[in-house]
N, C-alpha and C positions, 0 to 999 in steps of 0.2 A: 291018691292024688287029692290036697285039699282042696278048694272052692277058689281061693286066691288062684292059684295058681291054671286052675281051668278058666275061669274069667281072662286074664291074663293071655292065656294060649288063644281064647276065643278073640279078644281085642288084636292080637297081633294078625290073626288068619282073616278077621274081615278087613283091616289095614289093606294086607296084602290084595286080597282078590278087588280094596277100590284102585290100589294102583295098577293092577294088573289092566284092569278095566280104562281107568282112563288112558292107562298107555296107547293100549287099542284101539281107544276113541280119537287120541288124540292125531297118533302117529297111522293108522290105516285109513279110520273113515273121515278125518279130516287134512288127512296131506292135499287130497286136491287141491282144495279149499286153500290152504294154507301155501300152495305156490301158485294158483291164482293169483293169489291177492299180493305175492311177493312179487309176480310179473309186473303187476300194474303199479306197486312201488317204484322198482326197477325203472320201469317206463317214465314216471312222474320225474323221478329222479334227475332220467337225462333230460328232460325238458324246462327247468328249474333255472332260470336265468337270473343275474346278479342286476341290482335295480337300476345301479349306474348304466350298464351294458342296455335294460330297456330303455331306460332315458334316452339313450342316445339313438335308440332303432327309433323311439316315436318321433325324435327329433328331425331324422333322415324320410322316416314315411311322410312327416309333415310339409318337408320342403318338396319332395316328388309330386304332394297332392296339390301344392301352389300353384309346380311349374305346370300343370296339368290343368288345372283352373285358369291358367294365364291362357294357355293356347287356344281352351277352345271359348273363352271370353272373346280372344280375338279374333277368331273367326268371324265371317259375317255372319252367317244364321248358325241357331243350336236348335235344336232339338230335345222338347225337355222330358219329363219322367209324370205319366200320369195326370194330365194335364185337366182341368175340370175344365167341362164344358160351356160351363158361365163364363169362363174368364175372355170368351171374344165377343162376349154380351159390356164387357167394362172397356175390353180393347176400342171397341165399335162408338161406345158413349163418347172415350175420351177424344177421338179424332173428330167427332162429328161435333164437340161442344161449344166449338166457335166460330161454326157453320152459320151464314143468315137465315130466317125464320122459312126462305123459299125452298130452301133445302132439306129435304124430308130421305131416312133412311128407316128401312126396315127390314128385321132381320129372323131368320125363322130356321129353326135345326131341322136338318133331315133325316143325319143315321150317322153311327159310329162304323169303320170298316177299316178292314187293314191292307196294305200294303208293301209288298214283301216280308223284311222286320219289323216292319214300321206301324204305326196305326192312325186314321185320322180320321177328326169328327168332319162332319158336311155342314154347312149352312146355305140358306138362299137370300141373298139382298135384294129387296128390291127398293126404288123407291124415285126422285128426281130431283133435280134444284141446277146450280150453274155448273159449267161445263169442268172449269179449276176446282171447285172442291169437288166433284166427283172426280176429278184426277188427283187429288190430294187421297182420298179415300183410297183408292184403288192403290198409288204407289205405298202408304202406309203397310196395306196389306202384303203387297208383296216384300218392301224391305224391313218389315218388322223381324226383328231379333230371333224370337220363336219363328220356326219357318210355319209361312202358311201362302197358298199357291190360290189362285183364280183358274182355275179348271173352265168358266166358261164367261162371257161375259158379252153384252148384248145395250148399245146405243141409240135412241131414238129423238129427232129434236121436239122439242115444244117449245109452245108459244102460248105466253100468258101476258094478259092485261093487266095493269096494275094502274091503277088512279091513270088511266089514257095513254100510261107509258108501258111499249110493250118487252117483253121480255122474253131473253131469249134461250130457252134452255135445255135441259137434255133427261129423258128419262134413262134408267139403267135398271138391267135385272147380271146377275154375277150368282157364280158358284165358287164359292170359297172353301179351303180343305185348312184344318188345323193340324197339323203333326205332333205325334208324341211317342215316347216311347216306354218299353216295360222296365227300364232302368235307366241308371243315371250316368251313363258313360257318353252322352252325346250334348252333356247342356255343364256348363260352372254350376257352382254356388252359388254365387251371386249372382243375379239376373238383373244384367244391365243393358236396356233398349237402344237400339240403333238409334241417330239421327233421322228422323222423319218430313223434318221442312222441306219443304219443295216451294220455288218460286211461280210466279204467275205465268201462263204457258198460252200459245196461241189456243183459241175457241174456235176450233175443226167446224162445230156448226152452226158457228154466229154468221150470218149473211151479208154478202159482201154486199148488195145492193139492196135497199129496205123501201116499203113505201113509207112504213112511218116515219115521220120528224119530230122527238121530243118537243112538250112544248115549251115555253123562255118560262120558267118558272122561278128562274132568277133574274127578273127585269135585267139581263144584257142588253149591253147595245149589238142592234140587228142591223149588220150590216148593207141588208138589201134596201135598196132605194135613201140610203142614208149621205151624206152634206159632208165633205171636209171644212171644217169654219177656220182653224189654223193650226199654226206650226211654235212652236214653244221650245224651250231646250227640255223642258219634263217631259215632253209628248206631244199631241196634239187633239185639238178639240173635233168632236164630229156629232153631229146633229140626227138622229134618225130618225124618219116621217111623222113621228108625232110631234116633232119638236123638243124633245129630250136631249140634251146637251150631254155629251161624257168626255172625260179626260182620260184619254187612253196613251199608253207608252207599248214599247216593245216587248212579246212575250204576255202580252195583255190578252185573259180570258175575253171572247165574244160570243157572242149566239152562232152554238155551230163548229165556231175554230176561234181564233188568233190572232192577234196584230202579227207578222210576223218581221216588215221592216217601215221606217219612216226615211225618205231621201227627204233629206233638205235640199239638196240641190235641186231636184228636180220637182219639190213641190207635191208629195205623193204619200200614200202611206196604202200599204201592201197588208190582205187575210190572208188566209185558207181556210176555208169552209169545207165540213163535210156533210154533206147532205143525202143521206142514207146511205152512204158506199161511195160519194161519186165524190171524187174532190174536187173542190172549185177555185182558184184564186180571184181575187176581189182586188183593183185598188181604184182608192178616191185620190181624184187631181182638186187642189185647193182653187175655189172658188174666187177669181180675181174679180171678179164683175162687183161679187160682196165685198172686198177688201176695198177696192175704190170707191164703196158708196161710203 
């Protein structure tokens, strides 16, 4: 047997034992392997959706997550998602920004705690000034958008002097709770605040009966111990112990109260004074004795 020909027989026998080999390789120790991987094909396969077909699912998820923002938009209160704690430090600023300078609020956190599902931070207010913006305050908190609740809340009046004039006002301490929660199923997208304005409301602890009487710091005519001098179609003139002349009409600011009526017929011209609580009416009869001199 020549050398070719052994060569030859050698090349074909190691051919053979690589195919035999990779067969083995292929088809025993990597079948697993190789219908794994055809499973997860398979799988992919049926999940494979046409782009048009998506377009039109995001376009239907998108109108369900509207009508879902619409609703709980319209709700009164929401509930929002992880709410930072500062943010009733901005709430607090903005209600209190156009408060007068008598009006003092301060605000202090106490602790984060939960509630059923729910979670909410504490804070304590305290602080004083008039009787309306602390009920401005107080309604804001409760009908603000984000729900947040006054858990306790505590009234006391004061009284404070201010250049002789005194004032009459109210301290407050309150417990206020912030709500939030671990996700986003209870608040919109958009976060859009309640209406907040509240009009001016009776003062529970303003005193119906006072010793003090502001004093005329806008030179009014004083109607005590004051002179009807006459009757005019604009008004009429009235004199007050100093000798001060005024021309007053109906509806006319005075020391106290108001012109409220002039009788020509009868020669008279009608106040109402209030004189710490007590209301008074007042009228002057025109001086004939003067009009014949």
């Amino acid at each position: 047997m020549n050398k070719k020909l052994i060569s030859t027989l050698s090349v074909l026998a190691l051919l053979i034992i690589i195919l035999v080999a990779g067969g083995i390789y292929i088809f025993v120790v990597q079948r697993g392997d190789i219908s794994e991987r055809q499973e997860k094909l398979d799988e992919l396969n049926k999940n494979v959706y046409d782009p048009v077909e998506l377009d039109n699912r995001y376009q239907e998820l998108e109108r369900r997550s509207a009508e879902l923002d619409s609703i709980l938009a319209n709700r009164e209160f929401n509930i929002p998602q992880n709410i930072s704690s500062i943010k009733f430090y901005n709430f607090i600023n903005n209600v209190v920004a156009d408060f007068p300078k008598e009006t003092t609020v301060n605000v202090e956190y106490l602790r984060q705690a939960p509630d059923k599902e729910f979670f909410f931070h504490e804070y304590k207010l305290t602080g004083g000034g008039n009787y309306n913006d602390v009920y401005k305050m107080v309604y804001a908190i409760e009908q603000s958008k984000e729900l947040k609740k006054i858990n306790k809340l505590s009234l006391t009046n004061l009284v404070k002097t201010d250049e002789e004039v005194p004032l009459f006002l109210v301290n407050f301490e309150l417990i206020a709770q912030v709500y939030y929660s671990l996700d986003n199923r209870f608040a919109p997208a958009e976060y859009v605040e309640n209406n907040l304005a509240t009009g001016p409301i009776y003062d529970a602890f303003y005193p119906l009966i006072r010793n003090e009487i502001p004093p005329n710091v806008d030179n009014l005519l004083d109607v005590q111990g004051a002179r009807l001098l006459a009757l005019i179609p604009e008004g009429a003139f009235v004199a007050d112990t100093k000798g001060n002349t005024y021309l007053v009409w109906e509806g006319e600011q005075v020391y106290l109260g108001y012109l409220t009526k002039i009788d020509y017929d009868n020669n008279t011209v009608s106040f109402i004074l209030n004189k710490g609580g007590i209301i008074e009416q007042v009228t002057l009869q025109l001086d004939r004795n003067l009009n014949k001199k």
